[in-house]
C-alpha positions as CSV (number, residue, x, y, z in Angstrom):
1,X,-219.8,126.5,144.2
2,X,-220.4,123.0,145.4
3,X,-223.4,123.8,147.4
4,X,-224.8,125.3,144.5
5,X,-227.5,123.0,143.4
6,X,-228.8,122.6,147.0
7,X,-229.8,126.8,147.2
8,X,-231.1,126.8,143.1
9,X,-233.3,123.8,144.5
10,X,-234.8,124.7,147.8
11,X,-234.9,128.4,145.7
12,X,-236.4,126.5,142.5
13,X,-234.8,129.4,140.7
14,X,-231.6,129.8,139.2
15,X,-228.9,131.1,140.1
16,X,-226.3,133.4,138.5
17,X,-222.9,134.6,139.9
18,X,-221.6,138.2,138.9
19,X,-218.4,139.9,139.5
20,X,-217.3,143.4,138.8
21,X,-215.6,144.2,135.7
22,X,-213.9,147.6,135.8
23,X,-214.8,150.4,133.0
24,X,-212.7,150.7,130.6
25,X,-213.0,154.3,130.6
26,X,-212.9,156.7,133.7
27,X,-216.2,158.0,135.0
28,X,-218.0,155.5,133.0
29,X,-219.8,152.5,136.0
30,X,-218.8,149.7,136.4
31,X,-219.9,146.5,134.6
32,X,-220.8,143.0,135.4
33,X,-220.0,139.3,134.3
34,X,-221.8,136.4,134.7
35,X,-219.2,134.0,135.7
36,X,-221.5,130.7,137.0
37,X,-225.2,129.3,136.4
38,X,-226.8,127.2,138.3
39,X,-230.6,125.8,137.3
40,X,-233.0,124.2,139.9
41,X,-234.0,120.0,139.8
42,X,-236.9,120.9,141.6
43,X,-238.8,123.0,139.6
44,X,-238.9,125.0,135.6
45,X,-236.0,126.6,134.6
46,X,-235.6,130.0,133.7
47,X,-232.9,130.2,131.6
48,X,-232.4,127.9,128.6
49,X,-229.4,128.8,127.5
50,X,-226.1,129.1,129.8
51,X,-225.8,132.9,130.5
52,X,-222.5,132.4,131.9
53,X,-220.2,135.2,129.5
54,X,-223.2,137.8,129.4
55,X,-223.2,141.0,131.1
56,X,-225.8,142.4,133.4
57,X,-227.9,144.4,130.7
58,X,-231.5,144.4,132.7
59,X,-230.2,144.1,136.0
60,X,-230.1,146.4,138.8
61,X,-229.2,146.4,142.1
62,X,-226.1,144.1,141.5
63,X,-223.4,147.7,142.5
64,X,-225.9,148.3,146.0
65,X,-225.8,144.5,146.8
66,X,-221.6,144.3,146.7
67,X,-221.3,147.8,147.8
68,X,-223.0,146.8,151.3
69,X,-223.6,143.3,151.5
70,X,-227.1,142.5,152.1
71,X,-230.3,141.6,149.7
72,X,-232.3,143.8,147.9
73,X,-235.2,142.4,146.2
74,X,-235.5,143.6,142.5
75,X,-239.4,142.4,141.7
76,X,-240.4,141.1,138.7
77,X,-239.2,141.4,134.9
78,X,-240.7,140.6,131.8
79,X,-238.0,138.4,129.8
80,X,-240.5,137.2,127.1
81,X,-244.3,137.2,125.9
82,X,-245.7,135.4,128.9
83,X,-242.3,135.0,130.9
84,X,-241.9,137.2,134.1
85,X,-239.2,136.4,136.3
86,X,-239.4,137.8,139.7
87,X,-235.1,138.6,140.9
88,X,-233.1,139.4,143.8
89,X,-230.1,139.9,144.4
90,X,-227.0,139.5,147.5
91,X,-223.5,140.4,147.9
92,X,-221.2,137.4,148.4
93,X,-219.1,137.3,151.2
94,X,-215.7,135.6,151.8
95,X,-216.0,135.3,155.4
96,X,-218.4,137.2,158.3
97,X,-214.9,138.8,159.4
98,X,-215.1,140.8,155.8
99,X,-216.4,143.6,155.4
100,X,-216.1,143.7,150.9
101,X,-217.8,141.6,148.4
102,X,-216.2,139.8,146.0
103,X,-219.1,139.0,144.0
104,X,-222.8,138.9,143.6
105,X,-225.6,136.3,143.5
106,X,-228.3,136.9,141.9
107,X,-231.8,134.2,142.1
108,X,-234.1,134.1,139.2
109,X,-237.6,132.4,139.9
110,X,-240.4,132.2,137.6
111,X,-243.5,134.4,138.6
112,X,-246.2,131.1,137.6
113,X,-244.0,129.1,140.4
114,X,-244.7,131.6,143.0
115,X,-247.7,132.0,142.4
116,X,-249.0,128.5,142.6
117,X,-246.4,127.5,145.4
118,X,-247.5,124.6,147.7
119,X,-246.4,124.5,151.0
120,X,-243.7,122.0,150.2
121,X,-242.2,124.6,148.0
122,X,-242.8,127.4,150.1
123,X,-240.8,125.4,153.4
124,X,-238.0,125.0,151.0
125,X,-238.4,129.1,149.9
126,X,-238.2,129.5,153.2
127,X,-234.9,127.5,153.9
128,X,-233.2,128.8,151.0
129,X,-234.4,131.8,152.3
130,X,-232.0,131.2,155.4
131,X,-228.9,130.1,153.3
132,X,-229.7,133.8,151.1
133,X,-229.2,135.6,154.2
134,X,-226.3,133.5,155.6
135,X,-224.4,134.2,151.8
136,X,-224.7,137.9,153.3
137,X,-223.0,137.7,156.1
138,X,-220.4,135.1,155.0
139,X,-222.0,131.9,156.8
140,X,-222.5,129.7,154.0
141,X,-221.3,127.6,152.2
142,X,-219.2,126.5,154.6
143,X,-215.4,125.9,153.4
144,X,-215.3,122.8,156.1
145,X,-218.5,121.5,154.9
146,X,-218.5,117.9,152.9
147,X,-220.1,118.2,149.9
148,X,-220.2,114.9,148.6
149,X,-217.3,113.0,149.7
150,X,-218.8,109.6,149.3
151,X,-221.1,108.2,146.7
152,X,-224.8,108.6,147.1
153,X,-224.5,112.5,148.9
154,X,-227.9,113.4,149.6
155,X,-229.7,116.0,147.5
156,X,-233.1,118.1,148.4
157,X,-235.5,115.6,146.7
158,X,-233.9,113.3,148.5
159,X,-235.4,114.6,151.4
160,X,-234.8,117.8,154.0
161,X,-235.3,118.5,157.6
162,X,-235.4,121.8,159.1
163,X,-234.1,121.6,163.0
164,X,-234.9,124.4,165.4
165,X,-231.7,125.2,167.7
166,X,-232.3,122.6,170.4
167,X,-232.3,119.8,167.2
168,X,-236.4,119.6,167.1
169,X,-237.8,119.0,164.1
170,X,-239.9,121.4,162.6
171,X,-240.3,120.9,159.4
172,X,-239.8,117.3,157.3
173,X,-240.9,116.9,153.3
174,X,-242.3,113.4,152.6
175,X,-239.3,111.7,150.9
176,X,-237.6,112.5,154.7
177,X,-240.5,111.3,156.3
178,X,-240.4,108.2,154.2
179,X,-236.6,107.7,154.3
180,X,-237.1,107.8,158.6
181,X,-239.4,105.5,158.0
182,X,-237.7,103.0,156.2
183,X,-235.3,103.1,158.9
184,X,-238.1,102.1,161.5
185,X,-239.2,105.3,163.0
186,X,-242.8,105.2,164.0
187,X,-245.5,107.8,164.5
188,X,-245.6,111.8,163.5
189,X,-241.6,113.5,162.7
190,X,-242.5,116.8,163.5
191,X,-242.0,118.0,167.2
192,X,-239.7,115.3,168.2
193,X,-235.5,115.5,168.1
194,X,-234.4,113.2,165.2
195,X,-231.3,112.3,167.5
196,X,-233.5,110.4,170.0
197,X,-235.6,109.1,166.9
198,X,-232.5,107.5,165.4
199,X,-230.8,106.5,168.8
200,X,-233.9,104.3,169.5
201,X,-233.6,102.6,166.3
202,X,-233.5,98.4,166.6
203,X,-229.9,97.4,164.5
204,X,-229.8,94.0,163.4
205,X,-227.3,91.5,163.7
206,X,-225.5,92.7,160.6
207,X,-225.7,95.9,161.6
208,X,-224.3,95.8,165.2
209,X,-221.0,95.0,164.1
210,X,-221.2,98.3,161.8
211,X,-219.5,101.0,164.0
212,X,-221.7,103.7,164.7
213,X,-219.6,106.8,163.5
214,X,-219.1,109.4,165.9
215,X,-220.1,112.1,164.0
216,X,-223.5,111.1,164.0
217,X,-224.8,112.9,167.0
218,X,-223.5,116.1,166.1
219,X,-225.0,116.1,162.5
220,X,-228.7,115.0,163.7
221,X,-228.1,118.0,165.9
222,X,-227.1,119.8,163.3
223,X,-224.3,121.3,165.6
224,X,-221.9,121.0,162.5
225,X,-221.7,121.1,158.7
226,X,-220.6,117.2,157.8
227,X,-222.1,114.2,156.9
228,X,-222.5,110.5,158.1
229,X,-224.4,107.6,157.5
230,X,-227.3,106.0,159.9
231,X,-227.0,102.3,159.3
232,X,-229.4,99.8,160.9
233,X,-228.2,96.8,159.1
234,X,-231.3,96.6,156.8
235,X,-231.6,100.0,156.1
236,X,-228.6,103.0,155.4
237,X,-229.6,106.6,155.1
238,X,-226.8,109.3,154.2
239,X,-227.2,112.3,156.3
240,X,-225.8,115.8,155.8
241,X,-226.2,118.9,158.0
242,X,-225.7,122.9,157.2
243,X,-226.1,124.2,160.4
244,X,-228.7,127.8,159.9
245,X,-226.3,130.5,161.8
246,X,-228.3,134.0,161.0
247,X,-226.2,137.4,163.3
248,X,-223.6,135.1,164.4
249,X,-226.2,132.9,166.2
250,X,-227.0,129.0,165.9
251,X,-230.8,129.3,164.5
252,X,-231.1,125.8,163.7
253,X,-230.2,123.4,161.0
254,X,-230.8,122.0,157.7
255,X,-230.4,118.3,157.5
256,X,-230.6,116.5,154.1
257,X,-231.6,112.7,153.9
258,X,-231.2,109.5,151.4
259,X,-231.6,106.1,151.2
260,X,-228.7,104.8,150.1
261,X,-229.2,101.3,151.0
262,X,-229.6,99.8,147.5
263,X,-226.7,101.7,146.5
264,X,-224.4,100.7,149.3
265,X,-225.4,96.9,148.3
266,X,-223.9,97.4,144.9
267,X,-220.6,98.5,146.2
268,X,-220.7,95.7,148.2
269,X,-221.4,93.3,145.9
270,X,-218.9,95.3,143.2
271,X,-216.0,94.7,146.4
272,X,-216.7,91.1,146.2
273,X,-216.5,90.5,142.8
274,X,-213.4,92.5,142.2
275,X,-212.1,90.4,145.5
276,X,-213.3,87.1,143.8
277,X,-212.0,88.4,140.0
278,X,-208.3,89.2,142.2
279,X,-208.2,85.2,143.2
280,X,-209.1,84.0,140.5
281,X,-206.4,85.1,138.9
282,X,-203.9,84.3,141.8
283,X,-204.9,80.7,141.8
284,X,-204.8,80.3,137.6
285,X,-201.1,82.0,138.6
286,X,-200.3,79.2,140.9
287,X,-202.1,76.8,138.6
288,X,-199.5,77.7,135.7
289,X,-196.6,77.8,138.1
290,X,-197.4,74.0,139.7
291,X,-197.6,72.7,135.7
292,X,-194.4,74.5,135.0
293,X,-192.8,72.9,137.6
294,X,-194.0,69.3,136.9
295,X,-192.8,70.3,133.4
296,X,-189.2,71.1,134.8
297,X,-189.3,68.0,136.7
298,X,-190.4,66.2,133.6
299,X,-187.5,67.8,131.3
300,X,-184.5,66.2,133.7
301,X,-185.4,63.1,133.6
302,X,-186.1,63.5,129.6
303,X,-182.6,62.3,128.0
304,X,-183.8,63.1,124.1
305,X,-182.7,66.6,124.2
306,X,-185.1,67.6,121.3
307,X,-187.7,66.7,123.8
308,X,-186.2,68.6,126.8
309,X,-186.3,71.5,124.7
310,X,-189.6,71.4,124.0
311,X,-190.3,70.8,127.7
312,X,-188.3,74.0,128.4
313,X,-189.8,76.0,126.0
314,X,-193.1,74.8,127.1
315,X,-192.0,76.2,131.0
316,X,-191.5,79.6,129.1
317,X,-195.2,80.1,127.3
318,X,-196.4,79.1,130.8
319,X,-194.6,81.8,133.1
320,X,-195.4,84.4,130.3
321,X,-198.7,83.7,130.8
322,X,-198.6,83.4,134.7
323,X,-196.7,86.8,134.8
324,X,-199.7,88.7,133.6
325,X,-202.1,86.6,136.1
326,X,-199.8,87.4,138.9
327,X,-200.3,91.0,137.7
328,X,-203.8,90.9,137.7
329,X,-204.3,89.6,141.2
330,X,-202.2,92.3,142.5
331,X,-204.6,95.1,140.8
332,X,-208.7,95.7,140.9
333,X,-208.7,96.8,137.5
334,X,-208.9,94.5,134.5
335,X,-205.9,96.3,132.8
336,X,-202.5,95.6,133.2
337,X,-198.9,98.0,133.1
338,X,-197.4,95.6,130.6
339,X,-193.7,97.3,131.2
340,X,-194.2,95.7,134.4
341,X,-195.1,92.1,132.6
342,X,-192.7,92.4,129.9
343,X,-189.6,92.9,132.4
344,X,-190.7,90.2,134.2
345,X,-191.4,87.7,131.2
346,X,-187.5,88.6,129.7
347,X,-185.8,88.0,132.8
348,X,-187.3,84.9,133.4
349,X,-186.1,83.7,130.2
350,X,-182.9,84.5,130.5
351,X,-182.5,83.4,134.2
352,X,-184.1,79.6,132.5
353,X,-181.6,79.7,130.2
354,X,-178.5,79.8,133.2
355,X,-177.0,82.8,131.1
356,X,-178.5,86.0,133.3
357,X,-176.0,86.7,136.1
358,X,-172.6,85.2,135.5
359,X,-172.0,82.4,132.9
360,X,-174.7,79.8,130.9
361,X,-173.4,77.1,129.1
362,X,-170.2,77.6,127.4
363,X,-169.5,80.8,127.6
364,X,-172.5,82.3,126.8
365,X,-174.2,85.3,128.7
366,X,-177.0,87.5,127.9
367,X,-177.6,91.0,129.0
368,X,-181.0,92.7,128.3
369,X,-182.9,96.0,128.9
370,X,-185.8,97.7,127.7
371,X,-186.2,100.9,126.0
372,X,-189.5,103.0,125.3
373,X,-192.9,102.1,127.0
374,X,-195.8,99.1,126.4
375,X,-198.1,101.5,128.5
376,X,-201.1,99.3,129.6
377,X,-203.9,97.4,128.2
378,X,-206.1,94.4,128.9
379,X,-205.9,90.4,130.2
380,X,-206.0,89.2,126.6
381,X,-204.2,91.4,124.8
382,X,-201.7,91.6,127.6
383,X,-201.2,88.0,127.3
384,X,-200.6,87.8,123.8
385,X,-198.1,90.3,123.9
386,X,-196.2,88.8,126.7
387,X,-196.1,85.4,125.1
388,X,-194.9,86.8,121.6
389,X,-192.4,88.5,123.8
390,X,-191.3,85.4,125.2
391,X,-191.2,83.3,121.4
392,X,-188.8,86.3,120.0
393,X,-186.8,86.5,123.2
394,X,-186.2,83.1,123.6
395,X,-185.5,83.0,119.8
396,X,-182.7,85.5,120.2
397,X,-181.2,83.6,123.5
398,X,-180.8,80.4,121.5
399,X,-179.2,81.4,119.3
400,X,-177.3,84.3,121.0
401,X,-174.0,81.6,120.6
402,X,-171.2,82.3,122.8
403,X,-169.7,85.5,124.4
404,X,-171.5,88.3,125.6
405,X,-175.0,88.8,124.2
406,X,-177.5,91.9,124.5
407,X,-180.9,91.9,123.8
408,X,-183.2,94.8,123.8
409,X,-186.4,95.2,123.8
410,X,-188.2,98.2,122.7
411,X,-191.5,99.4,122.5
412,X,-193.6,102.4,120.9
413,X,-196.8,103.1,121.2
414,X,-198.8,106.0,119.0
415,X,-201.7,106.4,117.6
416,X,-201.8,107.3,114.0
417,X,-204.5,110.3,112.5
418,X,-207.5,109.0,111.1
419,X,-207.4,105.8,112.8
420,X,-209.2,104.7,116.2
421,X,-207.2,102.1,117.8
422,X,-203.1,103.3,118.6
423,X,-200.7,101.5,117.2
424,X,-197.9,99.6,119.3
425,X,-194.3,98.7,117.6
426,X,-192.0,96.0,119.3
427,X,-189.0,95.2,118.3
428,X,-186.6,92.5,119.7
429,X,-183.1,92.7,118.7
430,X,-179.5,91.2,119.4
431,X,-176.1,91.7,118.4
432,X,-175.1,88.0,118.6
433,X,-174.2,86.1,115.4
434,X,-177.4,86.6,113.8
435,X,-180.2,83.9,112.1
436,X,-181.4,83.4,108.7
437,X,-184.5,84.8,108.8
438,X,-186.5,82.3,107.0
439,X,-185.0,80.0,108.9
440,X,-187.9,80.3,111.5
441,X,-188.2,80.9,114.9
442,X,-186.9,78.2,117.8
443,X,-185.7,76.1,115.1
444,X,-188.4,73.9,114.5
445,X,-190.8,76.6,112.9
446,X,-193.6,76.3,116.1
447,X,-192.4,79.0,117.4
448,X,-192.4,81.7,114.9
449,X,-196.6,80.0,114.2
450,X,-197.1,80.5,117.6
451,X,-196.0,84.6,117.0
452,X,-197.7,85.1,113.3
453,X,-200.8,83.7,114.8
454,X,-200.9,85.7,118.1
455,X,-199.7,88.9,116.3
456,X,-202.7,88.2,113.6
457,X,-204.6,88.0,116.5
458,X,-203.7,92.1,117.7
459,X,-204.1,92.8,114.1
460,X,-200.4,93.6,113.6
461,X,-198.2,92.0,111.3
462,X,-194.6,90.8,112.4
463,X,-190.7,91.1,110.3
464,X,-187.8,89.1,110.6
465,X,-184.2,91.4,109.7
466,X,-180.5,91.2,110.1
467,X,-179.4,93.8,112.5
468,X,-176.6,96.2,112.1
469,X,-173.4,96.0,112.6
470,X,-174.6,92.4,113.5
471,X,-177.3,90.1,114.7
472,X,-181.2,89.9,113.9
473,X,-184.2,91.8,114.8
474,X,-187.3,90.8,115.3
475,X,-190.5,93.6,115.0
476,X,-193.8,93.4,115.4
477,X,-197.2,95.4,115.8
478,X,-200.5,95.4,117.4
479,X,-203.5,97.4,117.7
480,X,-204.3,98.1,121.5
């Protein structure tokens, strides 16, 4: 099925696939369904609408062509006022070592085409011609054959070749002629090998330290069905060959072509910006981390201790904000797992506070885990969920008091009928000695601005609650 397109456009015809569907009662013959359709770039379309359900009302020949294999041409057949559509049909083998049909292809051309064929279209009758008869004796496609394992696979339009055995070329359409061209070939194309044409080929200085893949010779032989790229530097053509094998003999070759240089250039430059977006990030990350240390240094020599918590607090906005960074230069994509951010940004304020792994001040330590998932979503709105995070985190470490202390985070994410964006619900709660919730966040009431503004931000709104048996919880939501 994935070579398709290339036979409906060297046919300009479409295509239709049939398989047998038994009788549903004995004696009666058996019927046929179309199961695939396939219509032609290259030239008018016969069928409008997808037949791909219908049954083979009309057509004949479809039971002789599975029964034995071969082609049987079915002439023309008037589908409309004006619209005759000249058919044939061939039995669709697995392999050449089978001797059944599984199926049954069947090639619809309008009559006006052929009979006002030029001898463009008539070379690519011709070679789809060559692929009809191969489908008959199980020869093509090809099940090792590369279909289009890289951006920019070559099409017919593109350009075609048609090799003899000894790799001559004997036919070339003018987008191949032009596509050799642009790659420096000089003079006539037909009557000379294209794999001395393209092994004489000047490589500039960029190009030379492109290795020359080693496939190459054996698809401009057309020796094997693969592909490869001819790359000069300045110029780089995508090459594909079906090698023509007609009785279990090498015939020739087909050999598609495309210029893919302006395309190749893109990736390029789309590699080296996602390169350049990736350090960016990494170096705002080590920005943020050099300012939070200079802040840590600041805070011990700081002996107002309303200052030094400020200073401290300050060190926690800034790694929240660094985590998501560090995330994004690990990544090419502009999203970010926030589970991943959110694990990160809680354990690094507990491990500021000293009250992570053993005991903080007093006897104070905090335990914490996560439950439910963030799932992922963009630099900003990552990094205003990690830093409300933080505010309500730290909040509930402050003032966790002494004893054991655990705080969990949870997270839901749905997405509500009727409404475009999902919804996401965090909550943050404890089981310390609990707050009064008007009381405000961090004490001095900054912090719970800093989370009512970033949380107005996600269009979410955010609660303050006691928790039960004891403690408070914290929940807010977002739009992601």
């Amino acid at each position: 099925m994935g070579d398709w397109q290339l036979l409906a456009d060297l046919s300009m015809a479409d295509l239709v696939l049939w398989v047998r569907q038994p009788a549903a009662v004995a004696g009666e013959p058996d019927t046929w369904l179309a199961v695939a359709h396939a219509r032609p770039t290259t030239s008018q379309m016969v069928f409008v609408e997808d037949v791909v359900g219908r049954d083979s009302e009309g057509m004949q020949g479809l039971a002789w062509a599975a029964r034995t294999g071969g082609r049987v041409h079915l002439g023309g057949r008037q589908l409309s006022a004006g619209r005759v559509v000249d058919e044939d049909v061939v039995g669709v083998r697995a392999s050449h070592q089978k001797d059944d049909c599984g199926a049954v292809l069947s090639r619809h051309t309008l009559a006006s085409v052929m009979r006002s064929s030029s001898s463009l279209e008539q070379r690519y009758r011709a070679m789809a011609d060559d692929l009809m008869t191969m489908i008959s004796q199980g020869e093509f496609p090809t099940l090792a054959a590369a279909t289009g394992r890289r951006r920019g696979a070559p099409r017919v339009g593109d350009g075609v070749l048609r090799l003899d055995a000894s790799g001559v070329v004997q036919y070339a359409s003018p987008n191949a002629v032009s596509a050799l061209h642009r790659l420096g070939v000089s003079g006539a194309v037909p009557g000379q090998r294209l794999v001395d044409m393209v092994s004489e080929l000047p490589r500039t200085a960029s190009g030379s330290l492109t290795p020359v893949d080693e496939a190459l010779p054996v698809v401009l032989t057309g020796r094997a069905a693969w592909w490869s790229e001819i790359d000069t530097g300045a110029v780089q053509v995508s090459v594909r060959a079906i090698p023509v094998v007609v009785d279990g003999r090498r015939a020739g070759a087909l050999v598609l072509m495309r210029d893919v240089t302006s395309l190749r250039r893109g990736e390029e430059a789309l590699v080296s910006r996602e390169a350049s977006v990736r350090e960016v990030h990494h170096r705002v990350k080590n920005n943020l981390q050099t300012v939070s240390a200079l802040l840590r240094l600041q805070a011990r020599r700081v002996e107002d201790q309303a200052a030094r918590a400020a200073l401290e607090t300050a060190v926690h906005r800034l790694g929240a904000i660094s985590v998501v960074h560090e995330t994004l230069a690990q990544t090419a994509e502009e999203v970010v797992d926030v589970d991943r951010v959110v694990d990160r940004v809680v354990g690094l304020v507990v491990d500021l506070t000293g009250a992570g792994e053993g005991e903080g001040e007093g006897d104070q330590r905090i335990t914490h885990r996560r439950e439910g998932s963030f799932g992922e979503m963009g630099s900003a709105q990552a990094s205003a969920v990690a830093m409300v995070v933080s505010e309500l985190v730290q909040n509930a470490v402050t003032h966790a008091g002494d004893g054991t202390v655990e705080v969990v985070v949870g997270a839901r994410r749905m997405a509500r009928p009727g409404e475009g964006d999902p919804t996401l619900t965090v909550s943050i709660s404890d089981d310390g000695p609990g707050i009064d919730p008007d009381a405000g966040a961090a004490g001095t009431g900054l912090g719970r601005q800093i989370v009512e503004a970033l949380v107005g931000d996600l269009g979410g709104t955010v609660t303050w609650e006691a928790n039960t048996p004891r403690g408070t919880r914290a929940t807010f939501t977002a739009r992601v």
